[in-house]
C-alpha positions in Angstrom: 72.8 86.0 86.9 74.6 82.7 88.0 77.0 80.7 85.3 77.5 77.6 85.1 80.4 75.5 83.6 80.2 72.3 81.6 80.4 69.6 83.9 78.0 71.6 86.1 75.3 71.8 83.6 76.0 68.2 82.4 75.0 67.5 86.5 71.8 69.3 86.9 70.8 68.1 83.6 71.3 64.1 84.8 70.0 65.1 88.5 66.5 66.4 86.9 67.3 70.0 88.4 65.1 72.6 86.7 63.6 69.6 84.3 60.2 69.8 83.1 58.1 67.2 81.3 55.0 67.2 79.4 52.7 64.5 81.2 50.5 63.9 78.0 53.4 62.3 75.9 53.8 60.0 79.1 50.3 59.4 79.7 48.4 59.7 76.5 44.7 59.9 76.3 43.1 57.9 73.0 39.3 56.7 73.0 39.4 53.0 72.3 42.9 51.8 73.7 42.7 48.7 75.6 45.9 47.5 77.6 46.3 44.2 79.3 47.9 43.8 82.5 49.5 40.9 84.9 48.0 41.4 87.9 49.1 40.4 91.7 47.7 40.6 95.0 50.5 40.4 97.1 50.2 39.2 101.0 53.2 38.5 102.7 55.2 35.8 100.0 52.2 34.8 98.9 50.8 36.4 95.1 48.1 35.0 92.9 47.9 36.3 89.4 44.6 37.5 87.3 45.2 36.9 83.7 42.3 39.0 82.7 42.8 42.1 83.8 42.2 45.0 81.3 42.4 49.0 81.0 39.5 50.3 78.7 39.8 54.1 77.8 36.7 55.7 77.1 35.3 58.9 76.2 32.3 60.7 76.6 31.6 64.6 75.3 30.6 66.9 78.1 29.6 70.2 77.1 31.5 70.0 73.8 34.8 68.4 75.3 35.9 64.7 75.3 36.9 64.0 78.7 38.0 60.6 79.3 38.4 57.5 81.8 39.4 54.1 82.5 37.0 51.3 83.1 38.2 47.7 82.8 34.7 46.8 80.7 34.0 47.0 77.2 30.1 47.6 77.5 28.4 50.9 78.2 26.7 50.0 81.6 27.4 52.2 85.2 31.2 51.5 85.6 32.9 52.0 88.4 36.0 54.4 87.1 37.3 55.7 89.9 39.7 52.6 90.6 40.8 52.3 87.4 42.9 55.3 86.8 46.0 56.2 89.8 44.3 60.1 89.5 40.9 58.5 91.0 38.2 60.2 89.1 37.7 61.7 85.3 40.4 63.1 83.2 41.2 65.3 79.7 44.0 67.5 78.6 43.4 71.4 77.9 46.3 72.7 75.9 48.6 70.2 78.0 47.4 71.3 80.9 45.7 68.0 83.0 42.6 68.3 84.2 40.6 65.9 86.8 37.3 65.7 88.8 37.4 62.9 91.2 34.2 61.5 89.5 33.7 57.6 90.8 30.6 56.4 88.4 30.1 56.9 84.8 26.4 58.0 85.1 27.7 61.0 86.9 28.8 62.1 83.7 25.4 63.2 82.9 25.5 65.7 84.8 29.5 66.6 85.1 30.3 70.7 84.2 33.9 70.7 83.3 33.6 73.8 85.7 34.1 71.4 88.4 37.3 69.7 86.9 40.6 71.2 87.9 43.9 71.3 87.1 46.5 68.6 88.5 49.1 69.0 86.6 50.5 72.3 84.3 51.2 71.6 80.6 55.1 71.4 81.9 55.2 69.6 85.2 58.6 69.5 87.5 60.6 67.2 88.7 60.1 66.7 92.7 57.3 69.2 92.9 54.2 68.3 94.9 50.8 68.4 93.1 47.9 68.9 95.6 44.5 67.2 95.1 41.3 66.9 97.9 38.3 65.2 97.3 36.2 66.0 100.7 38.0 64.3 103.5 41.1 62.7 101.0 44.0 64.8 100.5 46.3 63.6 97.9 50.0 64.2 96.5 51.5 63.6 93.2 55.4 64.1 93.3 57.4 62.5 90.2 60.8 61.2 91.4 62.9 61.1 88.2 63.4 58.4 85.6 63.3 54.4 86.5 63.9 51.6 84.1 61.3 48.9 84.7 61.4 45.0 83.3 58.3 43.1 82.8 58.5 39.5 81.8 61.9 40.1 80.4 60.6 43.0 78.6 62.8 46.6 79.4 60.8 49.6 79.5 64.0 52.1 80.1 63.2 55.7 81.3 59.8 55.5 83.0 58.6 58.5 84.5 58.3 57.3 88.2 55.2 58.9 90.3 54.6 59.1 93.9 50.9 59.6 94.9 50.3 59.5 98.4 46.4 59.8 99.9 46.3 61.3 103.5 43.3 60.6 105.4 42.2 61.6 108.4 42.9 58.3 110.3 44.6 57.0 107.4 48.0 57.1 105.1 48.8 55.3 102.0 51.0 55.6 99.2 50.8 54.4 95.5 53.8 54.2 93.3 52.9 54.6 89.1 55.4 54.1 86.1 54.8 55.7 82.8 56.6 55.1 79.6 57.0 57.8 76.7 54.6 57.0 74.2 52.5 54.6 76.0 51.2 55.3 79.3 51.0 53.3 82.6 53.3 50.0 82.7 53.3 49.6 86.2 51.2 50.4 89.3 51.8 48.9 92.9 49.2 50.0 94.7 48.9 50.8 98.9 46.7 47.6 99.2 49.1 45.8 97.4 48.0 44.8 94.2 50.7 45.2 91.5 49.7 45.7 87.5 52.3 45.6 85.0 51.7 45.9 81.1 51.7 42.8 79.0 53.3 42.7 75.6 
């Protein structure tokens, strides 16, 4: 068994070495929660803003479990959900444990079976570990980098949980960066194509 002194712990401990988190007090799931969000589209120097973008989260009850996702509508039509969440799909936590399926409309709901959702992430995820998804063709990684402070029109959001996702097609490679603050969820997202959300206060 390998010891450790003091200053050697005090290192690992700072570096994130043998760290693990629970992603649900990072990115908490609660039916009704509406978030606003600066958006830009970024080209070159050039950025315009959308002061209405929104994050609705929803639930719906499959076979006796809430499972939740992200629409930026308030209605109950056929949303598109698969764009608004950096996981891509459908999402709810069993004992910690995060499960997805890579859902993309809300009338598939009707027929999801949580049989077909899996696991992304354990109850306690690690630091620099890769988290494998595929949908078909899309292979995906989740790797979170450490701890980031992030300001946001002057406001500090200090210890974010910084997230790596990067989606590997076959002719194709992008890469999504995602913040997450204790408590409250996503505060920043800056997508492959470019667009960049960041919570408003």
């Amino acid at each position: 068994m390998k010891t450790y002194t003091l200053p050697i712990l005090c290192f690992l401990a700072v570096h994130g070495f043998g760290q693990t988190i629970s992603f649900e007090d990072y990115f908490p799931l609660k039916k009704g929660d509406v978030k606003y969000f600066y958006v830009h589209h970024i080209t070159g120097t050039d950025t315009l803003k959308d002061k209405n973008a929104r994050s609705v989260c929803r639930s719906q009850v499959v076979k006796g479990t809430g499972i939740y996702y992200f629409s930026d509508e308030l209605g109950t039509k056929n949303d598109l959900v698969s764009a608004n969440v950096f996981c891509d799909g459908v999402c709810y936590y069993d004992h910690g444990a995060f499960l997805v399926s890579p859902l993309s409309w809300t009338d598939e709901l009707k027929e999801a079976n949580l049989a077909y959702f899996d696991t992304l992430f354990p109850a306690q995820l690690a630091l620099n570990t890769r988290y494998k998804q595929q949908d078909g063709e899309e292979k995906r990684n989740y790797t979170f980098t450490g701890f980031e402070p992030v300001t946001i029109a002057g406001t500090a959001y200090p210890d974010c949980l910084k997230l790596v996702v990067t989606q590997d097609w076959p002719t194709a490679h992008y890469a999504d960066t995602v913040w997450f603050q204790k408590g409250t969820g996503v505060v920043k997202w800056l997508r492959s194509t470019g667009r960049l959300e960041e919570l408003k206060q």
